[in-house]
C-alpha positions in Angstrom: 97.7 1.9 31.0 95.0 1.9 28.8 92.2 4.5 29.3 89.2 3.9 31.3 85.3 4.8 30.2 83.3 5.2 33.4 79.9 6.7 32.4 77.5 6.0 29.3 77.8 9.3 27.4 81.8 8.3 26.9 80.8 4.8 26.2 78.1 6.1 23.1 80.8 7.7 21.8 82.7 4.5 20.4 81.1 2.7 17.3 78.9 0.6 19.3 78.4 -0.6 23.1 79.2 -4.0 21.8 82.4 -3.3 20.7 83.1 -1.0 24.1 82.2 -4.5 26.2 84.1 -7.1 24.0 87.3 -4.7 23.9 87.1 -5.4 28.1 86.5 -8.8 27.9 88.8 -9.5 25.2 91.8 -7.2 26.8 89.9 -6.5 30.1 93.9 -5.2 32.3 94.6 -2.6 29.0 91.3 -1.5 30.0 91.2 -1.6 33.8 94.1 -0.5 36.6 92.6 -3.0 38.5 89.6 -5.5 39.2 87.4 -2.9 41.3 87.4 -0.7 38.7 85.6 -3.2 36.5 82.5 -2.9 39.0 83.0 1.0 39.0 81.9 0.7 35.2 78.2 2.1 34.8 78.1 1.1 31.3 78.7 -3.0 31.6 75.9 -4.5 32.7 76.4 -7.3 35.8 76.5 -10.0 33.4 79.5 -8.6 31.4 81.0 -7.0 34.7 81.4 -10.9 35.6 82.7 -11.7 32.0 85.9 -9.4 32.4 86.6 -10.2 35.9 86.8 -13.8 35.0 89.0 -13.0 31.8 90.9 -11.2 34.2 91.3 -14.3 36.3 92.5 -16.8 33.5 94.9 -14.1 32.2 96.2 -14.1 35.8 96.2 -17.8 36.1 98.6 -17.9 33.3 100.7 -15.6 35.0 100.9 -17.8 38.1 101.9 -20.7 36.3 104.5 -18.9 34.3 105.7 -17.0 37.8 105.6 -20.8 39.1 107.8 -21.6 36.4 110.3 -18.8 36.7 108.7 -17.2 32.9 107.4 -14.4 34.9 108.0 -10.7 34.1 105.5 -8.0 34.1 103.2 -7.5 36.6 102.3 -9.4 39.8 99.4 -11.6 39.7 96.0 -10.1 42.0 93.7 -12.9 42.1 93.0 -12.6 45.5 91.3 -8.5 44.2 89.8 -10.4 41.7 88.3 -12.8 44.0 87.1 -10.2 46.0 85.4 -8.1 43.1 84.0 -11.6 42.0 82.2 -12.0 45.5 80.4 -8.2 45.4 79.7 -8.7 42.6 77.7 -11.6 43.5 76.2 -9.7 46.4 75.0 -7.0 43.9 72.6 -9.8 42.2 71.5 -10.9 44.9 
């Protein structure tokens, strides 16, 4: 799996934050093991953390619909962890 940047001093060492936060929302599962880790990130801000958990949920809508299809391969869907991290998250702006 791709690697994972948990605190800020790692993060300021790649060109620019903005390019550490669009890699995750671009490509957010090479970045992340798995949706709580997303909200385990001290460098996104709330606003972004949202951003790649939803990325994370279309990417795994596709995968339903191809699993639904019998195109699946790969990994197993977890919308039901992203859902989860989705609704904390929401608690934590509250």
């Amino acid at each position: 799996m791709g690697e994972i940047f948990m605190n800020l001093s790692e993060a300021h060492s790649m060109k620019t934050l903005t390019e550490y936060i669009d890699k995750r929302v671009v490509s957010p599962w090479a970045h992340y093991e798995e949706p709580g880790d997303v909200l385990k990130d001290e460098v996104l801000p709330i606003s972004k953390k949202r951003d790649v958990l939803e990325a994370m949920k279309r990417e795994d809508d596709f995968l339903m619909t191809a699993t639904t299809e019998n195109m699946a391969g790969g990994r197993a869907p977890r919308l039901q962890e992203i859902e989860r991290a989705l609704l904390l998250l929401e608690t934590k702006e509250a």
